[in-house]
Structures are given as C-alpha cells and as structure tokens.
N, C-alpha and C positions, 0 to 999 in steps of 0.2 A: 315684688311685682312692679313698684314706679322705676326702681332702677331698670328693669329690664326693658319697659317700654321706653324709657328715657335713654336705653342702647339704640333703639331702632330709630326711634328720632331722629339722635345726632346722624345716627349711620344715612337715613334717608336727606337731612339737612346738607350733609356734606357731599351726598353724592349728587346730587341735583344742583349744587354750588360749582359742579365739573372736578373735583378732584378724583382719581382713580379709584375703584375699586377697592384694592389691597391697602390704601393709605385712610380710605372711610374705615373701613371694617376695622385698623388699629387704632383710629384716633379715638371713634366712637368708644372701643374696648376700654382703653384707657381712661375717660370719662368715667363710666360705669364702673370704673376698678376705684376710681380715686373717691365717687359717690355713695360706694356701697362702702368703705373706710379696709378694702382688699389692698394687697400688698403690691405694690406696682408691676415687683420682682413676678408675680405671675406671668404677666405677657411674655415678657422674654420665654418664661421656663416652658409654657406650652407652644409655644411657636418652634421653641428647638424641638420640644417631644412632640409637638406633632407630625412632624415630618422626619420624624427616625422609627422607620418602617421599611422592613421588608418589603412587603408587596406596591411601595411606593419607588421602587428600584426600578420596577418593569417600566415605571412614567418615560424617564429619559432615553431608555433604549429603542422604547415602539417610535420616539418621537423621531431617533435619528434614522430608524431603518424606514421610514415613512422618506425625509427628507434625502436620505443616499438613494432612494429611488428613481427622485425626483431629478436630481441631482445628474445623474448618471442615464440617461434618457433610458431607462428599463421601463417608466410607465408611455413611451410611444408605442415599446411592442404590443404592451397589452390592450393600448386602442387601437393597432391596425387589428390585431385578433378579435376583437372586439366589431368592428366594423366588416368584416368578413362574415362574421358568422351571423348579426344578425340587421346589416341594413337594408337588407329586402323587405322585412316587416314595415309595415304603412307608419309611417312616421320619420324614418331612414337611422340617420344620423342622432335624433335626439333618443332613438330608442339603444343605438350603439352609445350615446354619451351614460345614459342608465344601468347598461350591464359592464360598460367599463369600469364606472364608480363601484359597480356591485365587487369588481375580482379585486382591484384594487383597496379597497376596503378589510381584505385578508391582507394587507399590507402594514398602511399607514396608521389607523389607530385613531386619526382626529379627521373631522371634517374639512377644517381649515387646510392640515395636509393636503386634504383632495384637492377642496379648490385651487390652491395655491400652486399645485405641479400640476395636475390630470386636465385643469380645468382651463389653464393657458390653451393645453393641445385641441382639447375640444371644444372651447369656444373659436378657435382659428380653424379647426375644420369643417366647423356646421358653416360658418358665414363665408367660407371660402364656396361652398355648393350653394347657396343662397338662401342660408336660415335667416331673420332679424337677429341684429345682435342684442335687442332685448330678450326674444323669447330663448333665444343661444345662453345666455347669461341667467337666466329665471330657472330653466331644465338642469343647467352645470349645478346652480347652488343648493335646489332642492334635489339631486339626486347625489349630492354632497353627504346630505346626513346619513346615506346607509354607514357611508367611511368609518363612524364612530357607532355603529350597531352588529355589523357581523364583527367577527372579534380578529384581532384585537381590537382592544378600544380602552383607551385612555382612559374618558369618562367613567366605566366599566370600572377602570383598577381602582380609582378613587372613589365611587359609589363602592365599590366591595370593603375598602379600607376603612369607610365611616359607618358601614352598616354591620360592620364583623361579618360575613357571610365570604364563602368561600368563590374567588376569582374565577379558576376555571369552571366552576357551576355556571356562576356568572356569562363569560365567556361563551361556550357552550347555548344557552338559551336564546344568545343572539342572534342565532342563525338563521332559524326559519322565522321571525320576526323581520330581520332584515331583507326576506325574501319577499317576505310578504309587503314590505315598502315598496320594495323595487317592482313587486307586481302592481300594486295601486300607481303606479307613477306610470309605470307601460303602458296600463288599460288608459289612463286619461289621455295619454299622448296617442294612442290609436283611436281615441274617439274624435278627439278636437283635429285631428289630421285629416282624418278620412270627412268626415262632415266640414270642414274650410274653413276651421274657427281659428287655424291658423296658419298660415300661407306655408305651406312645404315646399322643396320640391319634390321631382318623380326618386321613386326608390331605386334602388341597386338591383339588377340582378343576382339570386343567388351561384356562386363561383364555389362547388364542394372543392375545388382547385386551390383556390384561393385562401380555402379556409385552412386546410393541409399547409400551407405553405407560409402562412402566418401563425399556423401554430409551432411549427417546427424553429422560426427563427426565433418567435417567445414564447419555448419552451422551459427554459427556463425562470424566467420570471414568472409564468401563470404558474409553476410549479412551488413559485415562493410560499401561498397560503396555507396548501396543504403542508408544506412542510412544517411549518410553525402551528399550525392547529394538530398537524397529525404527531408532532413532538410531543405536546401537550396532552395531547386526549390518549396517547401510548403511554403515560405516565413515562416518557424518556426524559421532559423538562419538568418545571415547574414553571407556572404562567411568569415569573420573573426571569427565569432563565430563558425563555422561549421568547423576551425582550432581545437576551442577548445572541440568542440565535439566527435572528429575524437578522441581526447590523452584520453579523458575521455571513446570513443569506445573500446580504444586499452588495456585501463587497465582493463576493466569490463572484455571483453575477455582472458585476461592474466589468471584472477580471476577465470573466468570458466573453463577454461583450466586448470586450476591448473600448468601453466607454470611461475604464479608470481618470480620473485628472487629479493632481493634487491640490488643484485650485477649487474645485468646483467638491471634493472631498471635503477641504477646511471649511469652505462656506457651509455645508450641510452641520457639520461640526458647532460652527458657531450660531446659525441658527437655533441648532437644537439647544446648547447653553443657555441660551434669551430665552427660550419657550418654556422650558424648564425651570428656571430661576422664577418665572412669573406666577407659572401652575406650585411651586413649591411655598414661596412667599404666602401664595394665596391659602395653600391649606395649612401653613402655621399662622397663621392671623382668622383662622378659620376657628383654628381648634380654639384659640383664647377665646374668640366670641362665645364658642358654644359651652365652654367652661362658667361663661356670667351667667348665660342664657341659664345650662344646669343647676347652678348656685341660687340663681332663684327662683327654681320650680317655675319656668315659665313654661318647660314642655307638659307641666300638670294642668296646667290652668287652661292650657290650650286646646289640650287632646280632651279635659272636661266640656270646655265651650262647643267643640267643634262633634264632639259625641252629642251633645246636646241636642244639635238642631239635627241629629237625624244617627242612627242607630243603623241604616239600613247599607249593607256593603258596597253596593251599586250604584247610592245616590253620592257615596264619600267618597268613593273613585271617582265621579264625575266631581263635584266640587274641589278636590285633590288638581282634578285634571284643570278645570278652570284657571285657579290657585296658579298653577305654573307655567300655563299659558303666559297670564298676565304679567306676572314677573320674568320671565325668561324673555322679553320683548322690554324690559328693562337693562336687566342683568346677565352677565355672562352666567352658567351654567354651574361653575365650580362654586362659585360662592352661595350659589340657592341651595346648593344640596349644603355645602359646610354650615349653612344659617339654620334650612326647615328641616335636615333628616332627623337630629333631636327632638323635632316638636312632634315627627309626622310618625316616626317609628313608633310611639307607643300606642299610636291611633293605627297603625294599618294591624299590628300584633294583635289588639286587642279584638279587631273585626275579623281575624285570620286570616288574612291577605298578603300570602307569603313575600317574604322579604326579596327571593331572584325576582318573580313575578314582578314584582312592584321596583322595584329599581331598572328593569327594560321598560317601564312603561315611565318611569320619570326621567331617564337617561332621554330617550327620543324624543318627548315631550321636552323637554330644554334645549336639544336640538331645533326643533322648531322654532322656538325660539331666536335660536340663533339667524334666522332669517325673516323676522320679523321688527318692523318699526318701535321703536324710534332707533334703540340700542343696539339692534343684530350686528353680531361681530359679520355673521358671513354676508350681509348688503355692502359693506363696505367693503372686507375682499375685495368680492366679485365684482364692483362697482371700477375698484384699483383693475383688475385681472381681464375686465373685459371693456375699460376704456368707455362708460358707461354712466350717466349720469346717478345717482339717490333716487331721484326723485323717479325717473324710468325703470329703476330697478324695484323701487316698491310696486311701481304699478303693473310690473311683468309680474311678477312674483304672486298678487292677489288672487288668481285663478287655480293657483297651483298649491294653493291652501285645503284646495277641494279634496285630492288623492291623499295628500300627508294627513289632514285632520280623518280621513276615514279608515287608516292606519291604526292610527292612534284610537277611535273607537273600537276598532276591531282584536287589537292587540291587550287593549284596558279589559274587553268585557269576554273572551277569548284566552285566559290565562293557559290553556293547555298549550297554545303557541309557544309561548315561554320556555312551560316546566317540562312538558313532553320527552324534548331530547335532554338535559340532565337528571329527569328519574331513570332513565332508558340506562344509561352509560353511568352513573355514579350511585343509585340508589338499588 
C-alpha cells in the first residue's frame, strides 16, 4: 500500500516539476520497483509486452489515414459538402464546421487529427464570412472531439486493449453517442445564434444544386467512412485490418483526386511515426505502472474505499465522472485510462456497468478534458491552428462546456445509446 501511493507521489512530483508524461510514469515506476525490493528487469519486460498487441497495430494505421487525408486536401471536399448541405441552418458556418467534424470523424481516429487538418480550413472559412476568431477556434475544438467518438478512434482501440473487451463492439457503440454530441453542440449553436449571444452573420441560402454538385466532387472521400466501418461491421476486416484499409482508402483517393504529392505523402508518414512512437512509449510505461499498481492490491483497496462511500450505480458514475473530469484537464487521456482502468474495472464489474458502456463514457469524458485548463492538449493546438491567444481560447471555450457536459450526462445515465447498436449487430 505505501509503495503504491509512494508511486503516485513521485509520478504527481515529477509531473508538476514539468517533466513529460511518459518519463514521470517510468521514473515514478522504477522508484517503486526499487522500494518494493522488484527486479528492475520488470520495466523493461513489460514495457516491451505491453505494446506487442494485435489490436494495438490498428493505432498507427488510423493515425496515418487521418494524417494522408489531411495531407492530401480530401478533407476540403468534405467541408465544401458539408457547407452546402447544411449552412442555411441559423448558425451558418459553425453548424457546417460541426457536421464536417461529424463525417470526418469516420476518418481520422484522433481529435488532434481533426483539429490539426479540418480545423485550419474551418477556422479560415468562418472568419473569412465574419465569424470571431475566438468563437471560430472554441466551436473547431469542441466539435473536435466527435473525431475520437464515432469510430474509428484511437482512444477506442487502446480503451479496448486494457479493458479486454472486443474493438469492433467498442467501435460500433460510438455511433449514436457521437451523434448525440454533434446534436448537443448544433442545438447550442442555434440557440446562442438566433438569440445574439453571439455575433453571426446572415445564413446561406439552401442550393439542392449545390449540394449535388459537391457531393459528386466528394464523392469519394464521404464514401471513405462507410467504407471502413462497412468493412468492419461486414465481417470483410478486422478493426486492425480496417486501419489498414482506411491508409490504402486514403491513397486511392489522393490518386483520384489527382492531389498525390510525395512530399506532402512522406510528411503524413513522419508525422504519424512521432504520434505513434509517443502513444506506444506511453502504453508500455503504462503497462509497468499498472503491473506495481497490481502487485500491490492497490486496485482492492480502492474499489473497497470507493464502494464504501456509496453502493449505488448512479451516484459512482457520477463520482467516476467527476474523477476524470478533473484529471483529464491535467492529463492527457492515455495515461488516465493506463493508470485508473485497474482500479475502476473492478468497481464498475461489480455495480454491473458494462465494460463498452463505460469506456464510451470515459473515452469522451477525457476528451473533454483534452479542451480543458490548465493541460488540454487541444487549447493549445487550436491556440497554434488558429493564431490565438491561451488565454482567449479558455475563455471562448467556457460556454461550450454547457452542450459537451450535457452529452456526457445524457450518454453516462442513457447506456442504451451505447449498447443498442452492438446488441443489434453482434449479440
């Protein structure tokens, strides 16, 4: 027990000290390896075993067919489609910036993706009509996190990897979840539009012309999702092979578009390397931690204390939900689930709270996070992406806590959203 809380110590010492992430979670490890009188030789061996996984294959591939999309101007077509079809709706542009993320999202696999290719073109199209470029930047990043909710999703393959539960379930359940985001984000943005909470301008006329005419040039790119979910749910891939179908998608695409480059090909290449090496690093320095964490019954003592103050399913999803709030405005996402799904799994099992269920509601919930002070990876993106101060971006961003946090209510206490379409299709 001292060793383990003497884990999270150093790990909180050193992270607050500004060292990374991936290098707190080993140094901390090693501490506790060398305090508890364990073999040092562990670190290394579970660092290697944890990241020699099957289902950990699909990480690299969603990341690069996210990034050759980007790469390769395939995600403009899907915003002119996108703005055709629905900037008539009161709000214009930030309601097309929302369903853009929504199809693209059947893409990329990460939020960061989103932001980082979809969220240049649509932060330069609202403020070109005359959106602010705070609230342009605050609507890009929170409709960022559908990216990692409809499937694929990164997040997703690594939540499936440490909870043993099957991916395309996983997968699968994200759908109407993510729809249901992207509706809570729509209704806010037609409230605060129409009532002058916050400056628009006039809408687009609807063009059925227009919309015919940008679907047919991205045709093929809107066609990418289905392809890869309908690979998948056809039992023709497997969710790792359906990684590698998505890259082989993205080039065929490139090819027909005539947007091939081999420059702008190797960049998506080395991108995804970096992004990959990081998410990889992180879940072998994951697995050690939760190997000391195991070793000394810290997820018993925990799922005891936390049963403790309260027995009842409802109140422990909502303190769950707190829980990761608060740490995911810390922490990047990967290392909270590598840290608490040891402690939290035996506690959601035991209240019956099924394992897909409760991993779409911690997946999103860490997303959140990710756009949240002080740590949010995506403030800073979109701070770099749309030329934007910190400080402007938190305080765009605060209002629009309102639709995500009601998401997340409705999705936590709403599990049929979840499990619905994987009983439908797999059970």
């Amino acid at each position: 027990m001292v060793i383990g809380l003497t884990l999270f110590a150093v790990f909180i010492i050193l992270l607050f000290a500004g060292l990374p992430v991936s290098y707190s979670m080993a140094l901390s490890t090693l501490v506790a390896l060398l305090m508890g009188d364990y073999s040092t030789e562990i670190l290394s061996l579970t660092v290697v075993e944890g990241v020699q996984s099957y289902i950990l294959l699909a990480v690299p591939f969603f990341i690069l067919a996210g990034n050759l999309m980007n790469a390769t101007g395939i995600t403009q077509r899907i915003f002119d489609f996108s703005a055709a079809l629905v900037s008539h709706i009161r709000g214009g542009l930030a309601q097309v910036n929302i369903v853009a993320s929504m199809i693209f999202s059947g893409i990329s696999g990460t939020a960061v993706g989103d932001q980082a290719g979809l969220g240049a073109i649509e932060m330069k199209a609202m403020m070109e009509k005359g959106y602010s470029r705070s609230f342009s930047a605050a609507i890009t990043l929170a409709s960022s996190v559908i990216g990692a909710i409809i499937p694929p999703s990164v997040p997703f393959v690594v939540y499936a990897y440490l909870a043993e539960v099957s991916v395309a379930k996983l997968f699968t359940a994200g759908i109407v979840p993510g729809l249901v985001i992207a509706a809570c984000l729509m209704l806010y943005t037609f409230i605060v539009s129409k009532y002058g909470w916050v400056t628009v301008p006039p809408e687009e006329p609807f063009e059925p012309r227009k919309v015919f005419r940008t679907f047919l040039d991205g045709f093929f790119a809107l066609l990418a999702p289905l392809v890869i979910l309908g690979g998948m749910l056809g039992g023709v891939v497997t969710p790792t092979e359906a990684g590698l179908l998505a890259v082989l998608y993205a080039l065929f695409c490139s090819l027909i578009y005539r947007e091939f480059n081999w420059r702008t090909i190797g960049g998506a290449f080395r991108q995804t390397v970096l992004t990959t090496a990081v998410i990889m690093f992180l879940v072998g320095v994951g697995t050690s931690m939760g190997w000391v964490v195991s070793a000394e019954q810290l997820p018993i003592v925990m799922s005891n204390f936390l049963l403790g103050l309260t027995d009842n399913k409802l109140t422990m999803l909502l303190l769950i939900n707190l829980l990761l709030l608060f740490l995911g405005s810390l922490m990047e996402g990967i290392p909270i689930k590598l840290i608490l799904l040891p402690i939290l799994l035996p506690i959601i099992d035991s209240l019956g709270i099924d394992r897909i269920h409760f991993g779409v509601v911690m997946s999103y919930n860490l997303l959140i996070g990710m756009a949240t002070p002080p740590v949010g990876l995506g403030l800073y993106v979109m701070s770099s992406v749309g030329k934007i101060s910190f400080e402007k971006m938190v305080k765009a961003i605060l209002p629009i806590y309102i639709p995500l946090i009601a998401a997340l209510l409705i999705l936590t206490y709403i599990p049929a959203l979840s499990l619905w379409l994987p009983q439908l299709l797999f059970d």
